[in-house]
N, C-alpha and C positions, 0 to 999 in steps of 0.2 A: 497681474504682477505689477507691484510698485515700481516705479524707478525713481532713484534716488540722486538726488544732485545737492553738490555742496553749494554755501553760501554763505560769501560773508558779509556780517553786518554791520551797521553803524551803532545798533544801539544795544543794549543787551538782554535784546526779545527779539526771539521769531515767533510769530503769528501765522496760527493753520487754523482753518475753519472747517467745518463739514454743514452748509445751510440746504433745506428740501421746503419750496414751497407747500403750503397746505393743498392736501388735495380736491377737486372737487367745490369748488368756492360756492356759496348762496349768498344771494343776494342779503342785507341787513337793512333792518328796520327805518324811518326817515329819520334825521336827525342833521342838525347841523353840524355837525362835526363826525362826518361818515371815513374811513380809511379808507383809499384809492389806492388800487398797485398800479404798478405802472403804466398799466392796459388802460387805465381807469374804471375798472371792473373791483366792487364791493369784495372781498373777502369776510369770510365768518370763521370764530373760534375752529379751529381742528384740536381735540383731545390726543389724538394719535400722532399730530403734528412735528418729526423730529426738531431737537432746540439746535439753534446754533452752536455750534462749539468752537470756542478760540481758545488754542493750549497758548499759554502765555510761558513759555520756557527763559526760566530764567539762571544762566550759564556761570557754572560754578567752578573753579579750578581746584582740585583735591591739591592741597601741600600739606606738608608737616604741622603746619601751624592752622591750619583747619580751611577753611574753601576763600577766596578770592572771587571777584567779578571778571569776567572776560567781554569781549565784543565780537571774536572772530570763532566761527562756528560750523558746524556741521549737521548738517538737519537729521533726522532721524523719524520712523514713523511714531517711534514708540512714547506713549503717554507717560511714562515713568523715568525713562531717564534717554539721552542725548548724549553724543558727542564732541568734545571740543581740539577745536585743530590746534595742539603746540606746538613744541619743538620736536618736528618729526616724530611726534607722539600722538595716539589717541587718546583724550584725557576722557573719565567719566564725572558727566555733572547730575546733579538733580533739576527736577523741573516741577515746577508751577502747575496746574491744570486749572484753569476758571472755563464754567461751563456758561456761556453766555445765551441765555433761552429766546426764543424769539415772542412777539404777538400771538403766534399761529400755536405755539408750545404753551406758552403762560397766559392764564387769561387772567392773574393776577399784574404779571406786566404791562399787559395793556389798558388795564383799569387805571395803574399809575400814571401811564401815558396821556388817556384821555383825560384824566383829571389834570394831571400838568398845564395841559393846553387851558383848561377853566381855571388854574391858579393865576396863571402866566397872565389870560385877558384881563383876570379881577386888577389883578400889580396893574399893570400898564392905566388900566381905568382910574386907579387911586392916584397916580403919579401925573397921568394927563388926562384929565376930565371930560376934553372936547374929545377924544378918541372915539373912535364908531368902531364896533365889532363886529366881525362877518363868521366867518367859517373858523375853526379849529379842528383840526382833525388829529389821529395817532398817526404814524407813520411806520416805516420800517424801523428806524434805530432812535425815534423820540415824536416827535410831535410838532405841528410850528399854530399858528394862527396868526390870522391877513387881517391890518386894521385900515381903517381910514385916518390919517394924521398925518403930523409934519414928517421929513427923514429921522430915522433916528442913528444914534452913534453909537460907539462901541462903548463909550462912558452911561449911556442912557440904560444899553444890556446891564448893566452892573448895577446900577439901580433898582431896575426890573427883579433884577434876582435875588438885591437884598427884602425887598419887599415880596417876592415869593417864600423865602424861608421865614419870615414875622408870619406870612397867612397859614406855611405849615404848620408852623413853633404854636399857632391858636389854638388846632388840632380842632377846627371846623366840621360840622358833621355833613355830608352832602347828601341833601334830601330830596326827593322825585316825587313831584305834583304832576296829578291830571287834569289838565282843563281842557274846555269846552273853547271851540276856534275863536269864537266874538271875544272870549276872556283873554287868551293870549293877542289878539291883534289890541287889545285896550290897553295891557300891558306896553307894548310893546310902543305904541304911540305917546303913551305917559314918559318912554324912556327917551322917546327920540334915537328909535335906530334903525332908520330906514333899511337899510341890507337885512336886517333881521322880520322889518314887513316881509321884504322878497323872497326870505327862504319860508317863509310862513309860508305864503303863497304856492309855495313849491310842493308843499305835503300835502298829499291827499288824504293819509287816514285820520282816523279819528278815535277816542281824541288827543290831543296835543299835549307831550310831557313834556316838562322842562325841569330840570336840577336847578337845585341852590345850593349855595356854600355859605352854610351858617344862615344868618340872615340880611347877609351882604351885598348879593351878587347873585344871580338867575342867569343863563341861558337855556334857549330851547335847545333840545337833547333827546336823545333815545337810551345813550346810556353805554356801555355800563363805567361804574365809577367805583374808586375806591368809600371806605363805609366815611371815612374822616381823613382830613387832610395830615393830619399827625400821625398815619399810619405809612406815608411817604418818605424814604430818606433825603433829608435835601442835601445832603454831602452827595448824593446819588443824582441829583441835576446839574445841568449845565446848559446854557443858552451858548450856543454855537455864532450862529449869525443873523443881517437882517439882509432884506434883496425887495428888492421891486416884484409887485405880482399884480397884474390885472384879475378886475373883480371877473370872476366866473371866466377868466384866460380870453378876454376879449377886448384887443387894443383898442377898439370904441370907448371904453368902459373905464372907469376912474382906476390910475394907480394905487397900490395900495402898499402900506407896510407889512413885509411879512415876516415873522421872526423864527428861527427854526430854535427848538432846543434837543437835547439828546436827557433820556431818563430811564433807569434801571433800577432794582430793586435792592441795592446796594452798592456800597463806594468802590468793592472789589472791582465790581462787573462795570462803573464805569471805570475804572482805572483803566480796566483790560480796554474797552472802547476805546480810549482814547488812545492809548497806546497802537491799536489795531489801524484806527484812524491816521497815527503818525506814518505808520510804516507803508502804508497804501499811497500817503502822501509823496512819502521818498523814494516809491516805485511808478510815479504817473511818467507814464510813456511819454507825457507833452513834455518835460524839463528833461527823461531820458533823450528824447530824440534830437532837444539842442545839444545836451550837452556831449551827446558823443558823436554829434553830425552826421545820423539816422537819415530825417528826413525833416522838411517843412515844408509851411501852405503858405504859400506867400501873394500878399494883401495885392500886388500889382496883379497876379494871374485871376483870383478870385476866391473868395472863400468855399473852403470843403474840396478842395483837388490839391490831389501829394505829391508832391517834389521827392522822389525817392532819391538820397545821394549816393555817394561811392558808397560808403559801408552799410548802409539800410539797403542797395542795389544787390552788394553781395549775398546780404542772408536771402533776400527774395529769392533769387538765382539759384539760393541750396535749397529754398521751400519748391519751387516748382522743379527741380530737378528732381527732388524727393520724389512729389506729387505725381508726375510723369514717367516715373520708374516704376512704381509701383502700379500705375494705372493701367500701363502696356503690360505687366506682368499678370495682370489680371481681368485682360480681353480683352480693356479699351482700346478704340480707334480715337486718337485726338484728331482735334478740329481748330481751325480758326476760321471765325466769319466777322464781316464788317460791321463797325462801329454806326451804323447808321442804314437807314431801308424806305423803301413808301409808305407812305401812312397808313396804304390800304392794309398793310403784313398788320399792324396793330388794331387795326379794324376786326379783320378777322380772329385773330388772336381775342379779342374782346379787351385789350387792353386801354384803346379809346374808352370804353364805355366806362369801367371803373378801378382804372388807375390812372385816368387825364391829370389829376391835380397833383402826379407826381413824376410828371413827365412834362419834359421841356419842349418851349413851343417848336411848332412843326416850320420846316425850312424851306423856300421855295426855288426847287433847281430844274429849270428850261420847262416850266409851265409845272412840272407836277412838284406834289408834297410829299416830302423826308420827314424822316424821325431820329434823332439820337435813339438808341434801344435804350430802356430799361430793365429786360430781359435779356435772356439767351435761348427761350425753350423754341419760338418759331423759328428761328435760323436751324436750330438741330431738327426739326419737322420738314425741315424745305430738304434739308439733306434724305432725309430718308425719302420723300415722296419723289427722288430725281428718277427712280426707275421700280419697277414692279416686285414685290417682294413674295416668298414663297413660306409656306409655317415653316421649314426645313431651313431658313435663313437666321431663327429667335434662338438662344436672345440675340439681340443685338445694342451694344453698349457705344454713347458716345463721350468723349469728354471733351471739355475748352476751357481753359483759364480766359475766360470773356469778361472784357472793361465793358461795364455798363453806366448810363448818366441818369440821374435821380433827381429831381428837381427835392431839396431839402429847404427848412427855413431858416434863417442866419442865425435865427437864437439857438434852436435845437445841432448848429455844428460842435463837434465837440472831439480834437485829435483827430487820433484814426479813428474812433468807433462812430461817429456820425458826419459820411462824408457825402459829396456831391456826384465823384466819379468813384468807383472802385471794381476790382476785378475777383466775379466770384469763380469757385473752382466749379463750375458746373457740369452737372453730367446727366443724361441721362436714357432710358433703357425701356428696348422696346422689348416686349415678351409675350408668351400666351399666358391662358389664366393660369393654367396648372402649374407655370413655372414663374409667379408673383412669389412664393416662399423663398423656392430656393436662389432668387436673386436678391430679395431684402437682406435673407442670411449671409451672402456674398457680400453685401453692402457693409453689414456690420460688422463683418471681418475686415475688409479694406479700412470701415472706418478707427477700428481699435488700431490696427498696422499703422498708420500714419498718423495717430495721435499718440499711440507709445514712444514714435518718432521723437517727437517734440517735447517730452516729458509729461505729456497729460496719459495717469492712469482711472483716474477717478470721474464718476460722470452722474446725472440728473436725467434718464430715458423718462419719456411721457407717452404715450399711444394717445392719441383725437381721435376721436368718431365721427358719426354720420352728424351734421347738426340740422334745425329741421329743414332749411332750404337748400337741397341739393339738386345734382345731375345725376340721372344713373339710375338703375333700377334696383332696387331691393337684395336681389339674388348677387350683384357681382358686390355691390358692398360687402355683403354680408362675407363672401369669399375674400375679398382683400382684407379685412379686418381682421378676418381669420387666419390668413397668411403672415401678415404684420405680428400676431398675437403669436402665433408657431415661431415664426423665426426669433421673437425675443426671447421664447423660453427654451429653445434650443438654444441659442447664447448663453444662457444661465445669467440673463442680467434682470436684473429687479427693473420695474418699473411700474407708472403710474396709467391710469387711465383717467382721459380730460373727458368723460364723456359728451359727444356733442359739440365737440373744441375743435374738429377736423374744417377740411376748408369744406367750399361747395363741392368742390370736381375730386374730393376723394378721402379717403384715411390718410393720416403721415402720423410718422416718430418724429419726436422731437430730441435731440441731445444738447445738455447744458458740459460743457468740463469745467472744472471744480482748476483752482489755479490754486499757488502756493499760499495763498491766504484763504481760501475755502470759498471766495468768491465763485458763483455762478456764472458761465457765461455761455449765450447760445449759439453754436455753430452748425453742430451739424442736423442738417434735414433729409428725410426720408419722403416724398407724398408722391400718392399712387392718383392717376390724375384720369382720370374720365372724361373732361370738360375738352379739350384742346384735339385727341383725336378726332372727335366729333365736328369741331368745328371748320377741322382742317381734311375731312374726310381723308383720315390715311386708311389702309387696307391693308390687307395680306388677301394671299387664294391658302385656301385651307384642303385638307386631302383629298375634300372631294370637290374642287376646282371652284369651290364660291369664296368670295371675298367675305372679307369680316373685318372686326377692327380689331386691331392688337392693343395691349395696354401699356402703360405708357410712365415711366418711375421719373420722376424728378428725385436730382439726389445732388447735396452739396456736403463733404466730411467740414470743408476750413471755414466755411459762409464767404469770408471776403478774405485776399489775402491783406489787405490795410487792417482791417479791423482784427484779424488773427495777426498780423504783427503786433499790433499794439498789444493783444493779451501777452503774447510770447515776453516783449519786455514789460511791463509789471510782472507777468510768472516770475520770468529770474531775475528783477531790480538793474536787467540790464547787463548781468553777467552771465553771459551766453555760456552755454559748454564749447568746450574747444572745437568741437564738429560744426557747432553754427557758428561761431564767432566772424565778424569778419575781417582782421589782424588776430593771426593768432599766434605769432610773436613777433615782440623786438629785440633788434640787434642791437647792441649800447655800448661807444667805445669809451673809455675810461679817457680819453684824451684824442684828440683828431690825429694825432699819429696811427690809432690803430685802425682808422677809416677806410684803409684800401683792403685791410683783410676783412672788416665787418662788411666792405659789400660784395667781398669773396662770399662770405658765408653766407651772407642773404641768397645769393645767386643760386649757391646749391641747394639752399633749403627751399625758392622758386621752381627747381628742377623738379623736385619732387615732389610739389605739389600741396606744399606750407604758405598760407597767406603771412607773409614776414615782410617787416621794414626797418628801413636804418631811422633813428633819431641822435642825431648831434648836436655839436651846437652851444650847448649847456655843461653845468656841470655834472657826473655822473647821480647823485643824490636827486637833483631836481629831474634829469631823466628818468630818475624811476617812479619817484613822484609820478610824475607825467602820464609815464606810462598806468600806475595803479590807480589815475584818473579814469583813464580812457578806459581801464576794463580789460587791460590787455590780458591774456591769461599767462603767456609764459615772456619771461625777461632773458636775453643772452647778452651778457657780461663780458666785454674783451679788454683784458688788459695784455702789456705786452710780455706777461707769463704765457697768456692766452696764443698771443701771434706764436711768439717760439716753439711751444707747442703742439700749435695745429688744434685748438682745442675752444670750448665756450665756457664758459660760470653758468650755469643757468637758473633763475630765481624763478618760482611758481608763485602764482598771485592765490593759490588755494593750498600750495604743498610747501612752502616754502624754500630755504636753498636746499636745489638736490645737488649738489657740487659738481667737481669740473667734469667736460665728458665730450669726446671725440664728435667732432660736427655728424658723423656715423651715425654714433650712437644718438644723438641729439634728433636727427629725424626719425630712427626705428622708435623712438619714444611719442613722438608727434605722430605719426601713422598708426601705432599701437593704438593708444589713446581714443584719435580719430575713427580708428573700422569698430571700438567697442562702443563709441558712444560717452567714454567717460574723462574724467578731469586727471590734470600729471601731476 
């Protein structure tokens, strides 16, 4: 079941996506300019590969004189037409649909990609001669390639680009020679480009292709490429930016120019990009959380640790009260345990041995050595091993919102989603083998329950397997795979199989939620774990009084509550529904005379349990300004019609004026509202 939330815009597009990784990725041939996802794991073409899809809705007002442009809107699922919020009207608009295909979906868009990157080096080499060229690769949404040369400027881009559309307008033929390794290192010495020795160097088979463009220009390559540069739209390119990159990502190693650009197979589909681009812009949770005094990291404490403030404090307080309700409703025992342990608890854990380099050095208190955790799973093992357990005890389920600290590197921080300290919603459950189904199916229920919460209905399920270096025997994989595989299709949800993508200590689900722009993102986890009981020798006595090991579910719905804040505001650009907001109205006196009855009213609407404030001070106009900065959703209006009457105005920042209305009525509307989930 969808759930729908209004939303209004600044520009007159909403952007929705539907994007699925390819599945199943192989490795792809050597070449200098290889695609890397983010894992930096090769991807290859998928045929089957769903395309992106961005509907680009573009909002029409029906009048008499035939349609208008509007900005303020109402999202809707439907590809064919939308709603627009009027005057206490629902108006109907037309809409736009551009279907925006990926790499993994077009293997003609990534032909244009990779050839991009070889136009782009040729430009830059005709323009600056001393330039060295290294790598160019395709990317997710276009292509960059890293040179050796001076900085370049955003006037230098524009160069670059005129002289890319003269090398398309030639309509150059790109051709694919085979040579023999001594013929390309000869090559390649006559050119002087030494980076291009190194990745020589790098390839093992044989023999050695390289593309030409016309008979201009050569790099080594595997391929593939468009047949002619004039079969590219260059209305369809755009050089984005340029950035600093170490060669081969090692700060020993010579800076380099990198330049990214963005290319599609038409001016449509980059329109839609860029526009897609803008609106992701004006939803970055880092400008949302100054501007509505959320949260910050601040340079004196250390980078990558959040400063949660009053209103970023509140919606947390409603996520884990959510969290927490739900989780006692569904067998957990919550837990808190300490932020720090002996080193040895890491030791056995095996978390010394391979995840040291992401963990912060050990501290020394009265001879012995501390750890900051980076986990939470040993602390929940030490709980269970405090007393002897019986099979008559399983399942047994634990949960903790545990702050854990990650040693990160200062380049890769980034907002909430890459931080130093954060707190995941952890949980996890001890059980017998026969009852690993029916608690993953449990999981998946809990985990839809508290993400339909928050408005995510849409998701990205993956299943991993065994890969070849595991713990564990043949026969109980074989059963958790098989459980994990039951319980997904008793949910009835579609998913992927990573085969060989599970960890060492067991099978796990993977879920991505899909956010209002069709962005991916990975929260919740499922992994069934072999490795840790073992090491921690936990037990049970079984019916006939011998001990065995029980197994053991790690399980996270939110991943981190920082990092699912952060998705939460880009989801709604910062316009929370009334349920999570944290002012969810103000009181507004038309003149400071009516200030002792507006903080009358406040008072009651505190009573009942309305996050409400007074704002004064100003003139009424600039107050509501103000207010439809901040995101407030509902505005109460007092003038001294208002006082005599015992009464409010009330302005909706999504419904607009619902007129005047007994302070009564005014919170049966806010409670309404509130217990359904939806906007007034």
């Amino acid at each position: 079941m969808a759930i729908l939330h209004r939303m209004a815009l600044s520009s007159h597009y909403l952007f929705t996506s539907s994007l699925r990784l390819s599945p199943n990725p192989t490795p792809i041939s050597h070449s200098s300019s290889l695609f890397l996802s983010p894992s930096k794991t090769p991807f290859s073409l998928s045929k089957t590969a769903p395309e992106r899809e961005i509907r680009i809705f573009g909002f029409f007002k029906r009048s008499k004189n035939g349609f208008s442009t509007t900005s303020s809107a109402v999202a809707t699922e439907s590809t064919e037409t939308a709603s627009v919020a009027g005057d206490n009207a629902q108006e109907e608009v037309l809409v736009e649909k551009i279907v925006l295909p990926t790499n993994e979906s077009s293997e003609k868009l990534l032909r244009i990609r990779h050839t991009c990157a070889h136009v782009m080096a040729m430009a830059v080499q005709k323009i600056f001669p001393d330039a060295k060229v290294t790598i160019g690769p395709w990317i997710e949404n276009g292509f960059y390639y890293d040179f050796d040369m001076e900085p370049l400027t955003d006037k230098d881009l524009k160069r670059i680009k005129k002289e890319m559309d003269r090398i398309i307008g030639r309509n150059l033929p790109l051709i694919r020679e085979e040579v023999s390794r001594d013929e390309a290192q000869k090559r390649i010495m006559a050119v002087n480009e030494p980076y291009k020795m190194e990745i020589l160097e790098s390839i093992k088979e044989d023999p050695i292709t390289i593309y030409h463009i016309g008979n201009d220009w050569w790099d080594l390559c595997a391929g593939p490429h468009v047949e002619s540069t004039g079969t590219i739209d260059r209305k369809a390119i755009e050089l984005e930016s340029v950035a600093g990159a170490y060669w081969r990502g090692d700060t020993n190693k010579p800076m380099l120019q990198r330049i990214y650009g963005t290319a599609w197979e038409n001016e449509k589909q980059l329109e839609a990009y860029l526009h897609f681009k803008e609106e992701a812009k004006r939803r970055d949770h880092r400008r949302l959380g100054q501007d509505l005094d959320l949260f910050s990291i601040q340079d004196e404490a250390g980078g990558g640790l959040v400063f949660w403030h009053p209103k970023g404090a509140i919606v947390r307080h409603i996520i884990e009260d959510t969290w927490k309700k739900i989780h006692m409703d569904r067998g957990y025992d919550l837990l808190y345990t300490p932020h720090v342990a002996r080193a040895d608890l890491w030791k056995i854990s095996g978390h010394l041995d391979f995840y040291k380099e992401n963990m912060y050095d050990q501290m020394k208190i009265e001879e012995e050595l501390y750890q900051l955790r980076p986990m939470n799973c040993p602390y929940h093992i030490l709980v269970y091993k405090r007393k002897l357990h019986s099979y008559r005890d399983f399942p047994i389920r634990v949960a903790e919102l545990g702050t854990v600290y990650r040693y990160e590197l200062s380049g890769s921080l980034h907002g909430l989603f890459r931080v130093r300290g954060f707190t995941q919603d952890d949980a996890h459950i001890f059980c017998l083998e026969d009852q690993i189904k029916d608690e993953i199916r449990g999981v998946l229920d809990l985990t839809e329950k508290i993400l339909l919460q928050f408005g995510f209905s849409k998701y990205e399920v993956n299943l991993s397997t065994r890969p070849e270096k595991a713990v564990g025997g043949d026969d109980i994989w074989e059963k958790a795979t098989s459980a994990l595989k039951d319980a997904l299709d008793d949910k009835g949800w579609n998913y992927k199989i990573d085969d060989g993508g599970g960890a060492f200590y067991g099978p796990k689900i993977d879920l991505k939620i899909e956010d209002a722009l069709g962005r991916k993102w990975q929260c919740s986890t499922i992994q069934v774990d072999f490795n840790l009981p073992q090491r921690f020798d936990i037990t049970y006595v079984d019916s006939n009084s011998e001990k065995q090991r029980p197994i053991m579910i790690h399980r996270a719905v939110l991943g981190s509550l920082e990092r699912f804040f952060g998705v939460l505001i880009e989801h709604y650009a910062g316009d929370f529904p009334l349920w999570l907001c944290p002012i969810q109205a103000r009181v507004l006196p038309v003149t400071d005379t009516q200030l002792d009855y507006c903080k009358e009213v406040t008072s009651k609407l505190k009573a009942s349990g309305i996050r409400v404030e007074v704002c004064s001070g100003e003139r009424l106009p600039k107050l509501i300004r103000n207010a439809e900065k901040q995101k407030i959703p509902l505005m109460a209006v007092v003038g001294p019609k208002e006082v005599e009457t015992q009464t409010v105005t009330v302005r909706s920042r999504f419904g607009g004026e619902l007129g005047t209305i007994t302070i009564d009525d005014f919170i049966g509307i806010c409670k309404k509202a509130v217990e359904n989930r939806t906007s007034v």
